[in-house]
N, C-alpha and C positions, 0 to 999 in steps of 0.2 A: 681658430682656423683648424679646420678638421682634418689638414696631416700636417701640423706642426712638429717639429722633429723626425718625421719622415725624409728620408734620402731617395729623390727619383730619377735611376741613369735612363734619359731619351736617346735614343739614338739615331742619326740623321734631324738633330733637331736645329739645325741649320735651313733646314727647306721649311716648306711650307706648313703642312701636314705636324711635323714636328716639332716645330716651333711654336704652333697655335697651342700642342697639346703643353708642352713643357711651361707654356705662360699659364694656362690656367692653372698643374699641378702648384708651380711656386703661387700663385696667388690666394690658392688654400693649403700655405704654410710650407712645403715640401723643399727642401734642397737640392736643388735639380743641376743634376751634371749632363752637359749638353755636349754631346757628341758631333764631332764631325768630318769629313773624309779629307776636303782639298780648301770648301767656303770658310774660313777663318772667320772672314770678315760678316758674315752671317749669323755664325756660331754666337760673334761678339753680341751682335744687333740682339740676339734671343736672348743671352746673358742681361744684359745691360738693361733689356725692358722689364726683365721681369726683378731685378733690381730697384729700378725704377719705380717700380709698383709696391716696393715693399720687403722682396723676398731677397733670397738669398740663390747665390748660381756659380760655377765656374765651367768652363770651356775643355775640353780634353778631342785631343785629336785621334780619331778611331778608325782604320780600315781594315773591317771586319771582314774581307773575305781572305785574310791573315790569320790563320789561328793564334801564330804565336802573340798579334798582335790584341787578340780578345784575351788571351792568357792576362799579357800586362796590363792591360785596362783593368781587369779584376783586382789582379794584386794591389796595382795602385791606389783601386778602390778601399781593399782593404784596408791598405796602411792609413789612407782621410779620405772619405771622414770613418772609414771604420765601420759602416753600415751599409745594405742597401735592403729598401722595401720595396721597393717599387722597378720594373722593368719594363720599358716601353720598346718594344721592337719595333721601330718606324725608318731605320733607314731602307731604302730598295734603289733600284736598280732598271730601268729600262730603254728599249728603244723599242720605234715605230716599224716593224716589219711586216703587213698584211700576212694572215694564216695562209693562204695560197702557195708563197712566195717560200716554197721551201728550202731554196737551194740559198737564198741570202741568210736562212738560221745556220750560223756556222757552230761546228762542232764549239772554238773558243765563244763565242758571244752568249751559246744553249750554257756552259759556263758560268760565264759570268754573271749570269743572273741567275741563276741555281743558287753557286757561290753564296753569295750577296744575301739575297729576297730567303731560302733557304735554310740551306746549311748552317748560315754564320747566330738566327735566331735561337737555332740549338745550341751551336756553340756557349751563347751569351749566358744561354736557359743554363747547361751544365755548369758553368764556369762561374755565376754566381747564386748556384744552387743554395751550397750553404748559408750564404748572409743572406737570403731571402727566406729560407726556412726561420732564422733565426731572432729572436725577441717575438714569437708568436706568431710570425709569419706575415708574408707578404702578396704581393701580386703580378703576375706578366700580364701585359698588353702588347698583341699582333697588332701590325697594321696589316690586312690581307689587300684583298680587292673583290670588287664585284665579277671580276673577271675570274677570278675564284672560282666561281659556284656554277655561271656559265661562263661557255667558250666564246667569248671575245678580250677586247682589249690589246693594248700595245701589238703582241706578237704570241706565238704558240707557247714560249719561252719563259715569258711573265707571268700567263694565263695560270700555267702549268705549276711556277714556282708559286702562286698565293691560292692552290689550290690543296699543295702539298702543304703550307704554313697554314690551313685553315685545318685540316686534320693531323698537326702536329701540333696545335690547339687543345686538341681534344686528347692526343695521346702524353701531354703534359700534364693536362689537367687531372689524368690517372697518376701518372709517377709523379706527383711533386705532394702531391695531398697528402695528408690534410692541412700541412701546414701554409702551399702557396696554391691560392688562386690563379688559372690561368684561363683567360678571355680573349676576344679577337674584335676587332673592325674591320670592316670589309666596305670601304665606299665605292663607289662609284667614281664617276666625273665631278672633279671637285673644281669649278669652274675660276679660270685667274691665275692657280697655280704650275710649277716649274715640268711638274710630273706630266698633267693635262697638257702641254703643249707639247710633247715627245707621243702625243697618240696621232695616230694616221684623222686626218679630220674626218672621211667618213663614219667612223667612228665614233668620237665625241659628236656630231649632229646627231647620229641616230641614239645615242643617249642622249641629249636635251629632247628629242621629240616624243621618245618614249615614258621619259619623267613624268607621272599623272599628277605630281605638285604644280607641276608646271614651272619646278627649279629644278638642279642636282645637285649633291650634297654641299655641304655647307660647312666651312673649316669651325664654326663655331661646334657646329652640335657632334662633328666627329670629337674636339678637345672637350665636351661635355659626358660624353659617352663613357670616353677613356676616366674621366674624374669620378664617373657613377660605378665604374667597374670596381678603382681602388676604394673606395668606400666601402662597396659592400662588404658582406660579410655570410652570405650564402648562394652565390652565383660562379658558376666556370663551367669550362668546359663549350663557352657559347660564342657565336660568329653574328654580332649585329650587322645587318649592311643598310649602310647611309646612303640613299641616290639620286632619292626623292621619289624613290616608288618607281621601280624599273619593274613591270611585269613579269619577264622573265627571271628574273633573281627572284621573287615572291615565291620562298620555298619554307 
């Protein structure tokens, strides 16, 4: 298995997006610490499958828009298993507010998803800098969004925060080299999941009708993506987006 002995912290890997990735990591060998804010009971289900399957996993509770709370998660890291290669920024943060609708973006709420989707992916990036430099180096993986690149999705707020994590991608992928690779996903409408159902439905129709696959993205080939990035060995710096072929993303 091609990251056997490999250590990979997901974070938000209790949801959807997360979980999918964090099963395929441990299923090519990786010891996956599965993050989570409030779903325990979620966290477990991720833990346990990919046990189930063979690998190895434990559960760590994280609310990263706490600094001091990404401090301890590090340290903890530190002390066991003592390593980390891999870094999946996948937890975020939103809510349904049409861009219009300026006066329900409230100063806390523009916050909290900053915080969250943001800030805390730095945080993570600085705070487990060194054991990702360390034994030859390692990898970050962004979860962004299609709303990134264009201005749609959830709210101004979201949009804004996976636009600022798509070039905070790239400004990683300078300061952490050459030891860590840093890459990004950027899906779209990832249909069935927790995230998808907090967008204004406007919205998600006009991504399903816009998709030239005639699907949007797909929790497989986002957690295939993220598995092709830690593999590599000469790629970063880069924002793939999953949607199923939204015209307007096609940049």
């Amino acid at each position: 298995m091609k990251l056997a002995g490999k250590v990979a912290l997901v974070t938000g890997a209790s949801g959807d997006i997360g979980g999918a990735i964090a099963r395929r990591l441990g299923a090519a060998g990786a010891h996956v610490i599965v993050t989570y804010v409030g779903q325990a009971e979620f966290a477990a289900t991720t833990a346990a499958d990919i046990e189930a399957s063979g690998g190895t996993a434990v559960t760590m509770q994280l609310d990263q828009r706490d600094p001091a709370a990404i401090e301890a998660c590090m340290a903890a890291v530190t002390a066991d298993p003592g390593r980390l290669d891999i870094l999946v920024n996948n937890a975020g943060w939103n809510i349904g507010i049409p861009f219009p609708d300026l006066e329900s973006l409230t100063p806390d709420l523009w916050d909290r998803v900053l915080e969250t989707n943001l800030r805390a992916p730095f945080l993570l990036a600085r705070a487990g800098a060194a054991m990702l430099k360390a034994d030859g180096g390692g990898h970050i993986v962004n979860i962004s969004s299609a709303g990134g690149i264009t201005p749609g999705g959830s709210s101004i707020a979201y949009s804004s925060s996976k636009a600022g994590l798509n070039h905070l991608t790239r400004c990683l992928a300078v300061a952490m080299a050459p030891e860590v690779a840093v890459n990004c996903i950027a899906p779209g409408l990832v249909e069935g999941t927790r995230m998808a159902k907090r967008l204004p439905e406007p919205v998600a129709e006009a991504a399903r009708e816009q998709a030239v696959l005639g699907r949007v993205g797909q929790l497989e080939d986002i957690a295939e993506q993220a598995y092709t990035y830690v593999t590599s060995t000469s790629v970063t710096g880069q924002v793939a987006v999953i949607d199923g072929g939204m015209p307007a993303v096609m940049r």
